[in-house]
C-alpha positions in Angstrom: 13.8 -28.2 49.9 10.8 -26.9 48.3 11.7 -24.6 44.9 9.6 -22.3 42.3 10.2 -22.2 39.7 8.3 -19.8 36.3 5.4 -21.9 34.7 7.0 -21.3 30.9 9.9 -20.4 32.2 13.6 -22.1 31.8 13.6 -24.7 34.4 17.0 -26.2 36.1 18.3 -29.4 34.8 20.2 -32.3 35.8 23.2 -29.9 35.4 22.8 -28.0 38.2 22.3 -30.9 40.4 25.8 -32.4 39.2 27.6 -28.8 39.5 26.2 -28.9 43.3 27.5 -32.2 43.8 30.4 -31.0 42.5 31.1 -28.2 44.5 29.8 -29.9 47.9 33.0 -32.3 48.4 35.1 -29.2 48.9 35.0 -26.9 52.1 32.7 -23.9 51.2 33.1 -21.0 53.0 33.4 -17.4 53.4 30.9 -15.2 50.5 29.3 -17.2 47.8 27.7 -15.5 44.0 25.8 -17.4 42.2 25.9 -16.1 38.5 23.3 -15.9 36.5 21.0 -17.7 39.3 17.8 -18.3 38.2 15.0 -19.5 40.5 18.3 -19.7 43.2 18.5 -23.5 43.3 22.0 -23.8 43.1 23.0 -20.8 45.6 20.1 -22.3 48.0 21.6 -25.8 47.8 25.2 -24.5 48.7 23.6 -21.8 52.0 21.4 -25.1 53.1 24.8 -27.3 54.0 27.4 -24.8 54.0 28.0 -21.7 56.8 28.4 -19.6 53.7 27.4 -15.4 53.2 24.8 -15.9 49.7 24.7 -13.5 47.0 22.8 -14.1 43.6 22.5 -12.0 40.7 20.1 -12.7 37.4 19.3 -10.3 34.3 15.9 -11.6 34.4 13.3 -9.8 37.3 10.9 -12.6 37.2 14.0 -14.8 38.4 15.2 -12.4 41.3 11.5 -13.0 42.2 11.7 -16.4 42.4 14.6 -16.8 44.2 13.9 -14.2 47.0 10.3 -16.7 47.2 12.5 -19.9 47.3 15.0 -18.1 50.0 12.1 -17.0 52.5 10.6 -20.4 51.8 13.0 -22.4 52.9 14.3 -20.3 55.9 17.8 -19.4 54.0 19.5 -16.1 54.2 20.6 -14.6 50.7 21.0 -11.3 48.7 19.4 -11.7 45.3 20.1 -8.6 43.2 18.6 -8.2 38.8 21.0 -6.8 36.9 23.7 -7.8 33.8 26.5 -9.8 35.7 29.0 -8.0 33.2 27.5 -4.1 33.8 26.8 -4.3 37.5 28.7 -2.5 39.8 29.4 -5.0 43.1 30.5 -3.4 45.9 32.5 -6.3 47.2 34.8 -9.6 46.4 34.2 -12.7 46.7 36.0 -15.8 47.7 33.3 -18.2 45.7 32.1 -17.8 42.3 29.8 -20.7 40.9 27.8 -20.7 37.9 25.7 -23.0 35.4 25.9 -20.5 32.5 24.2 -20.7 29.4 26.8 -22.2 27.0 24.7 -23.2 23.8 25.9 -22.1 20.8 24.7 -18.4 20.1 24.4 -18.9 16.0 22.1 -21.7 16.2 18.3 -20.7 16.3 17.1 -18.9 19.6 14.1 -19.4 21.4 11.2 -16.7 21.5 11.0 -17.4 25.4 13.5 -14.3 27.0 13.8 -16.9 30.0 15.3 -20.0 27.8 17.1 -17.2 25.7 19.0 -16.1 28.3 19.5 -18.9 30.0 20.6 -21.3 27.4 22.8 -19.6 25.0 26.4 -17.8 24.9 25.6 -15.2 23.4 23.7 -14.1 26.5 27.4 -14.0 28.6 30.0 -14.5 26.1 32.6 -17.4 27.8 35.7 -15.0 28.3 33.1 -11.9 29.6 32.2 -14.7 32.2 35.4 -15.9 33.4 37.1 -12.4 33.2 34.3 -10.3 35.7 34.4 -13.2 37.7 38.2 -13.1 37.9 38.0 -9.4 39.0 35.4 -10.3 41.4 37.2 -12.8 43.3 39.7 -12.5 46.6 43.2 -13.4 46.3 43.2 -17.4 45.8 39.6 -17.1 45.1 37.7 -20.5 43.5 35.9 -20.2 40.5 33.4 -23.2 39.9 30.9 -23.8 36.6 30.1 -26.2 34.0 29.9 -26.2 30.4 30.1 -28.2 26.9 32.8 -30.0 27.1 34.0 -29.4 23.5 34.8 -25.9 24.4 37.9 -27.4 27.1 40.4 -25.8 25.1 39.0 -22.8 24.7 38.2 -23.0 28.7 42.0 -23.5 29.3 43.2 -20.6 27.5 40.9 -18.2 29.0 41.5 -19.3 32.7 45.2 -19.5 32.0 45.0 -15.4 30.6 43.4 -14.6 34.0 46.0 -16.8 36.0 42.9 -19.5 37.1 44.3 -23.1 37.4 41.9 -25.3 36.9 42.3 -27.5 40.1 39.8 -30.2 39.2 37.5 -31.2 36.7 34.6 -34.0 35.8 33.3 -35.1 32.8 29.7 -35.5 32.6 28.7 -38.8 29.8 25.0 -39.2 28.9 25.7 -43.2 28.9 29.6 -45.1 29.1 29.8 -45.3 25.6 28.7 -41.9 24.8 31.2 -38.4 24.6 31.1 -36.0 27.0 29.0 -33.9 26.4 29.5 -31.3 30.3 32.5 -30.7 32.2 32.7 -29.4 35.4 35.5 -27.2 36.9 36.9 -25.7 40.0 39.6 -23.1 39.5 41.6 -20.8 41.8 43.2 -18.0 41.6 46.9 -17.9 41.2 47.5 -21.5 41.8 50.3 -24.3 41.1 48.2 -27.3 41.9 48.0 -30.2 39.3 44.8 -30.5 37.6 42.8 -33.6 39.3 40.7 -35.0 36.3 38.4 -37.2 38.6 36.5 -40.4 37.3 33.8 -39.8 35.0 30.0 -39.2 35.8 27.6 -41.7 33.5 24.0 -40.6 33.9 22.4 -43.5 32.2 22.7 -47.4 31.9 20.0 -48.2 28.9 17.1 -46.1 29.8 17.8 -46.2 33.5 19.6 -43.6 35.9 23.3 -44.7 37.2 23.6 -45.6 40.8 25.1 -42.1 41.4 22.8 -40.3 39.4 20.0 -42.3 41.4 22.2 -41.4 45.3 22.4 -37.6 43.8 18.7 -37.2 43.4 18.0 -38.7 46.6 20.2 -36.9 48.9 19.4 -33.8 47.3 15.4 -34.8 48.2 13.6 -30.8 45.9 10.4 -30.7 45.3 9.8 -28.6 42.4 6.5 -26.1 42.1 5.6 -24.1 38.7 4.0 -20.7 39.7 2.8 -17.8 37.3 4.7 -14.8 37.8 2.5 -11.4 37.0 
């Protein structure tokens, strides 16, 4: 797969690429939004294996762009619409929601760039704004899945649990074994009883090096990435 992405622009990280291996050990089906989408890497990813109906949605034009560019590109049917996730009016449901959302702390200092500021930080789409449109937005039994710091779990919990989303699985993400957490990755549905599956831990690095499964991720994923201008 060959992706844009906006020459000074927020590029996708190593986050994305875990979310999507994530997500792709489950059955996808049915309609798909990707929140907050960006150049469409991780909506792309999920259309390219999956029989799935693609939506996207990004504040940012230069994004919606992008994504439509990557889409045509890479002979992939989606519907990429700019707007706020929290104002816009869908005219639909969906049975999928994933996101990488920006979760860095809104009170620290912001960058200048309007692309890395609204992609970065919370302040951008607030945690509980994020969970609660996407709770109204999904079908009965509907899956929500994101990632985000994983010293905000608690706060997670309690959000999902006030919208009735059990979180039916989740994954810790370790910059090296000895090393906190410092992502977690969840799948939740709507109005379930499952226990929560805490799976085995992802470690991204051994000394300098990428793990074995970092190393199997990037390879079966295969993107070439291309920086463009937008005008």
């Amino acid at each position: 797969m060959f992706i844009y992405q906006e020459k000074g622009g927020y590029c996708y990280n190593s986050d994305t690429m875990f979310l999507y291996n994530f997500i792709s050990k489950h059955r996808i089906s049915g309609s798909v939004l990707d929140v907050g989408c960006g150049c469409g890497i991780l909506g792309l990813l999920i259309k390219e294996r999956f029989d799935v109906e693609l939506n996207g949605i990004d504040i940012l034009k230069n994004n919606i762009e992008i994504s439509k560019i990557n889409a045509k590109n890479n002979a992939l049917d989606a519907d990429f619409v700019c707007g706020d996730f929290l104002e816009y009016k869908f005219d639909k449901r969906f049975d999928i929601v994933v996101s990488n959302p920006p979760f860095y702390d809104g009170k620290s200092k912001q960058s200048e760039n309007s692309s890395k500021r609204f992609s970065r930080y919370d302040t951008s789409l607030p945690l509980e704004d994020f969970i609660k449109k996407s709770n109204s937005l999904l079908k009965p039994r509907g899956e929500l899945y994101f990632c985000y710091d994983s010293g905000a779990l608690q706060r997670i919990c309690t959000v999902l649990s006030s919208y009735k989303i059990n979180i039916e699985e989740l994954r810790f993400v370790h910059p090296k074994r000895d090393k906190n957490s410092t992502v977690v990755m969840i799948r939740g549905r709507k109005s379930s009883k499952s226990k929560t599956k805490c799976l085995p831990p992802l470690f991204t690095h051994e000394g300098k090096e990428f793990t074995k499964e970092v190393e199997e991720i990037y390879k079966k994923l295969s993107i070439k990435s291309l920086k463009c201008e937008m005008r």
